[in-house]
N, C-alpha and C positions, 0 to 999 in steps of 0.2 A: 029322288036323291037328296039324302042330307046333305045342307053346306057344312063347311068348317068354317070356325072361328078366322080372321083376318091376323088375328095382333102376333100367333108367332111367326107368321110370313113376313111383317113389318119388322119385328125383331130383328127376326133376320135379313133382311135389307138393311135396317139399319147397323147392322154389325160389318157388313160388306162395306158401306159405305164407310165408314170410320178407321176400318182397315185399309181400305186404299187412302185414303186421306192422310194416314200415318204416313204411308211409304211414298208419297207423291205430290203433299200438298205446296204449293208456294204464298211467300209472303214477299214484299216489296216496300224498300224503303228508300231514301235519297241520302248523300254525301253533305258532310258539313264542307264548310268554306276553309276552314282553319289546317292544315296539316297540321301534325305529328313527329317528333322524329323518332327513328326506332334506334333509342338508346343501349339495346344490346349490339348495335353494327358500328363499331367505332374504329378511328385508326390514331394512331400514336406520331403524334408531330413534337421537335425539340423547338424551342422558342428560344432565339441565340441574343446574350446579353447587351444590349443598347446603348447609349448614352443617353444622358436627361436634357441634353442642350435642347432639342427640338421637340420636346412635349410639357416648352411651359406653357403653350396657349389652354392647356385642358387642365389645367389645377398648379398647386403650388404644394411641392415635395420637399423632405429635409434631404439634406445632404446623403444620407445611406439611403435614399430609396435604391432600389434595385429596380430597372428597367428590362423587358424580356420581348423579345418583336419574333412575330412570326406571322403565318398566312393560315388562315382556314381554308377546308375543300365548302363551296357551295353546291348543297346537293340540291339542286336544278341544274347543275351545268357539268359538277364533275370535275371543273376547274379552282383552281387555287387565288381566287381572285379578293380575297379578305382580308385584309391586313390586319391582325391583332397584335394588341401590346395588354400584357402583364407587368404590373406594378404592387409592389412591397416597399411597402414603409413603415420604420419601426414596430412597432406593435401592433399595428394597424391590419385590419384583415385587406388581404389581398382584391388590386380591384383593376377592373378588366373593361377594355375600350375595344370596339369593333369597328373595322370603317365597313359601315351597312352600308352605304351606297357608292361604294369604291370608287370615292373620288382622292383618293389616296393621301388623306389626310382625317386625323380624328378633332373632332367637338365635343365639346360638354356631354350634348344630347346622345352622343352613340357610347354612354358608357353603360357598364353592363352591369348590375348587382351579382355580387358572389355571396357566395351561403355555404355553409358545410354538407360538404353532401352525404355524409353519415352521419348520426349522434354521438358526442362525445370523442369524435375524431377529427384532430386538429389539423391533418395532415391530406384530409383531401377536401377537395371545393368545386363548384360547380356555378354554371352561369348558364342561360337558358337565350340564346342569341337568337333575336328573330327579324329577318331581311325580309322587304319587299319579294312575294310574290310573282315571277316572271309570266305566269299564266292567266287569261281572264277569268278563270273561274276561283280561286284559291287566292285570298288575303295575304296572309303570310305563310313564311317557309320557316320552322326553328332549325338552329343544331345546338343539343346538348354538348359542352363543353366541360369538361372535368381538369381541374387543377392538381399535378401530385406531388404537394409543400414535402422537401428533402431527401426528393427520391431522385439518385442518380442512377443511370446506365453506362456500359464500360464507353458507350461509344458520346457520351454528354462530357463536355467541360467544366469545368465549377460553376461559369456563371449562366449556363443553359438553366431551363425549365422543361418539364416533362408535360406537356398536353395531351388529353384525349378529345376527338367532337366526334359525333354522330357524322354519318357520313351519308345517310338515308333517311326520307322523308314516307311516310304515310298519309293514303289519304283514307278517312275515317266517315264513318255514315255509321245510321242507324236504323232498323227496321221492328217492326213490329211483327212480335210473333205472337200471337194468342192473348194480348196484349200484355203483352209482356218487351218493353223496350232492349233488344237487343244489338250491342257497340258492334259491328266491326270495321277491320283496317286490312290496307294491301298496298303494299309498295310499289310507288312512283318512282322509277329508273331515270337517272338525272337525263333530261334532255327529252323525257316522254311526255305525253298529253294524255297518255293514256294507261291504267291497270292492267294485267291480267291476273287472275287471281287463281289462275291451273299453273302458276309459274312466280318465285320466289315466295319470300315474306311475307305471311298473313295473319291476321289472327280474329280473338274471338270471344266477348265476354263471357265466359260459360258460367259465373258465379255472381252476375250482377252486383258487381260492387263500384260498374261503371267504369273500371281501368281495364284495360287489356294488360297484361304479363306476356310481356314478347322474349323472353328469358328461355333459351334455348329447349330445357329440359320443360319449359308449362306447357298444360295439358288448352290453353290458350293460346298458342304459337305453333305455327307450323312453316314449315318451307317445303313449298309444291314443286312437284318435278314433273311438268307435267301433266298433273292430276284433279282431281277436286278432291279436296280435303274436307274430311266429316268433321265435327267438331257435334259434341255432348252440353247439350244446356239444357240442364237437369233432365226432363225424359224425352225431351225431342234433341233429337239428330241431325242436323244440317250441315248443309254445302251451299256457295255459293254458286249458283246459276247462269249470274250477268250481276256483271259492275261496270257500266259506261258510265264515262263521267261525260260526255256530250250530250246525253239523255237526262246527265244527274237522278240517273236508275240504277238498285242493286236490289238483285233478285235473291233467296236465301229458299232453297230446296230439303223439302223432308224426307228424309230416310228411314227404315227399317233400322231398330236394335243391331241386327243379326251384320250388316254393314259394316258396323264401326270398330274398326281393329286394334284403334289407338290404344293401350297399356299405359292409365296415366297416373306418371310417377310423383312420388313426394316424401319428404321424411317421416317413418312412420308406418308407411304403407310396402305390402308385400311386396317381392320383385318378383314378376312371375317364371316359373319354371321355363325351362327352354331345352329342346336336343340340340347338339353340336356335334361336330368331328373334328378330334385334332389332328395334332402335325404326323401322326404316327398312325392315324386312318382310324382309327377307333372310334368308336360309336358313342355319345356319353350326354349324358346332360345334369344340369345344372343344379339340380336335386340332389346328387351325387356329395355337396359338401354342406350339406344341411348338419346343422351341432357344430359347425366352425365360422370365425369369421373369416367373412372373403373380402378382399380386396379388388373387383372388379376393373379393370381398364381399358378401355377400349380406345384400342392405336394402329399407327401405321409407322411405318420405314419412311413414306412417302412425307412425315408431319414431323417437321424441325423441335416440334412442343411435345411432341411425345417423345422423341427420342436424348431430349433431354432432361427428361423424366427418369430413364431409365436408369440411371444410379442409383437415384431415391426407394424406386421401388425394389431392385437386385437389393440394397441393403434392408430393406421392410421384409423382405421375403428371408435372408439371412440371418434379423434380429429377432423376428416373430414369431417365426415359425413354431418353436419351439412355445408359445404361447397361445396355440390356437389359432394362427393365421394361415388362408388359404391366400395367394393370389394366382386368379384365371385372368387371361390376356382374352380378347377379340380384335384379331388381328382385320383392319380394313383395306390391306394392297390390294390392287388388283393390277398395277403396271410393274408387280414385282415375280419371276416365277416362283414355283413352289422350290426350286432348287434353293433359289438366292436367299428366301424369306427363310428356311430352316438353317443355311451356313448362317445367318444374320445370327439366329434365335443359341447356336452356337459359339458362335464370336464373342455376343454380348451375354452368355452366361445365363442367359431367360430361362433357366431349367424350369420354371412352372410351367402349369397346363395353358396352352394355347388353342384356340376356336378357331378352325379355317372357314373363310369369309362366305365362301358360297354354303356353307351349310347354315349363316346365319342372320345372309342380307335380310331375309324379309322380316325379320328380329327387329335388326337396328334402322330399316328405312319405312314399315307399316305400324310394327307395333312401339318402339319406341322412339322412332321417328329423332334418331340420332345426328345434328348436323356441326356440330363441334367438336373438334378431336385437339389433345385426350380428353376424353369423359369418364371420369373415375365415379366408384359408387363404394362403399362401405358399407357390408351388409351385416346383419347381428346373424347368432348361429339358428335364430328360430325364422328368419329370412327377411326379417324387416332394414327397411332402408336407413341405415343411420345420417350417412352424409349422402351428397351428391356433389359436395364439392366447393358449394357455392359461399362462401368463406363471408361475401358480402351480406348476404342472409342470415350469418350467425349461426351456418352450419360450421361443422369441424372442417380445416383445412386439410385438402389429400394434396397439394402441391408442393414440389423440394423440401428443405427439412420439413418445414411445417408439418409433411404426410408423418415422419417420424414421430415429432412429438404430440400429434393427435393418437397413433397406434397406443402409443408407450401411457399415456392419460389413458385410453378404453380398454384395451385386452387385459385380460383379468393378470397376475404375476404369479 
């Protein structure tokens, strides 16, 4: 009996192996000391107007300074235990004091540098506040703080200030995958010692440029419900495995292509097609309004921010239309009936095409992995994504007038 040659058996062994390797391999790296704050989870505090008698031990102000006192949330505890003071003096850029070790009183040393936190915008500012770490393993805790110089709200006094801070903390590692240094990050819930990373806030450097984009709509962020989230870095696929921070282990698990469901979006790039059924049972998708622009929204009855919306958009639907504008609603109640949600869609005049939710959860929680509402999109009539909204990014604004005068700039006349 003639033998056969060895080498296409090895071939093929070795294609086996490589293939399961794809869809199974693990890599392991460890957590940095430093948190993170996840500057897309912020909340809105007014900072109520002070006197100067008691902050002259920390500098010497002219007569109009302006003094603003309020309290930060520390995200380790969740409690409001920070005392912050905002100061304005004449010309002067604005400058910010934190009592980081709440002994309820400010020093030189706990003042905080402010900087602009956009280019060429004089009108917002930013400070980057970092307190003692309450846990042995973790240095420090930040929260991002945002100053908004002239912006009042109905429920602010003249001499209020408008705050935002971070209100959540990441803790961030690093692992190696094929040597290729890979960032991620998973939210530390105030008062935890511990991750999980099948449950909120995650993310994921998938572009190596060393930052995670925890910006609701990046295709680097996610929030697990949960789950384990896949995440794309360039052709491998992963999830995370195990993240103990008492091991100071995070495990990072490979996937199959065929896995990852994620749709990841960006201006520029397509919006992919989708079936739906509206309020009228009909069968339809998305394809349907291709050669026009769409105004996408995706809201609820249940979301104070989307239904305050609803003027801006009723009037875009009634000035545009007539120029090429399509708007489709994706409707997200689900503690609403179908009775109440169509008298609503009635009442408030929403004659365009609406999505019913169950025909499109796994749209907005797999593939575009939706967790901010309203999320508006502008799309061109050949289907690419013009805006997403994000105004900060130096996309077009879709929000209150704004939406108006960005349509009335793009749709042709």
């Amino acid at each position: 009996m003639k033998l056969r040659s060895s080498a296409p058996i090895l071939a093929i062994a070795l294609f086996c192996i490589r293939a399961l390797g794809a869809a199974g391999g693990e890599y392991a790296g460890q957590f940095d000391k430093v948190l993170v704050p996840n500057t897309e989870d912020f909340e809105k505090l007014v900072f109520k107007e002070s006197s100067s008698g008691q902050f002259a031990t920390i500098g010497k102000f002219s007569d109009e300074a302006h003094f603003a006192l309020g309290r930060l949330s520390n995200p380790q505890t969740g409690q409001y235990t920070i005392t912050a003071l905002l100061i304005e003096d004449e010309d002067e850029d604005p400058v910010f004091f934190a009592d980081i070790n709440e002994d309820l009183k400010f020093t030189p040393d706990e003042k905080v540098p402010m900087k602009p936190a956009l280019k060429n915008n004089p009108y917002l500012w930013s400070a980057n506040v970092i307190v003692g770490a309450k846990d042995g393993f973790f240095t420090t805790c930040p929260i991002y703080v945002r100053y908004f110089k002239s912006i009042q709200t109905a429920k602010m006094g003249p001499g209020d200030r408008l705050i935002t801070q971070s209100t959540e903390v990441l803790a961030r590692g690093s692992v190696d995958v094929n040597g290729r240094k890979v960032l991620v990050q998973y939210a530390l819930p105030a008062g935890e010692k511990k991750v999980d990373p099948q449950t909120g806030w995650l993310g994921m450097d998938i572009d190596g440029d060393g930052e995670i984009d925890m910006d609701n709509l990046s295709p680097e962020a996610a929030k697990a419900d949960e789950e384990s989230v896949i995440f794309r870095v360039g052709g491998t696929y992963l999830s995370t495995k195990k993240a103990d921070l008492s091991k100071n282990q995070i495990v990072l698990r490979e996937h199959q292509a065929k896995e990852y469901k994620r749709v990841e979006l960006g201006v520029g790039k397509d919006f992919p097609d989708f079936n739906f059924a509206d309020f009228e049972g009909k069968k339809r998708k998305f394809s349907e309004f291709r050669g026009k622009y769409v105004l996408l929204d995706i809201w609820g009855l249940w979301c104070p921010a989307c239904r305050d919306e609803l003027p801006y958009i009723r009037e875009a639907n009634r000035r545009f239309k007539a120029r090429n504008l399509e708007v489709v609603g994706l409707n997200t109640d689900t503690d609403f009936t179908f009775e109440s949600i169509t008298k609503a869609l009635r009442e408030n005049n929403m004659t365009w095409t609406q999505a019913r939710l169950e025909s499109i959860i796994d749209l907005l929680r797999k593939e575009l992995r939706i967790n901010s509402f309203p999320t508006t999109f502008l799309i061109s009539p050949d289907g690419k994504i013009l805006s997403m909204s994000r105004s900060e990014r130096d996309e077009p604004d879709l929000r209150g007038k704004d939406l108006l005068d960005t349509l009335n700039e793009i749709l042709p006349k």
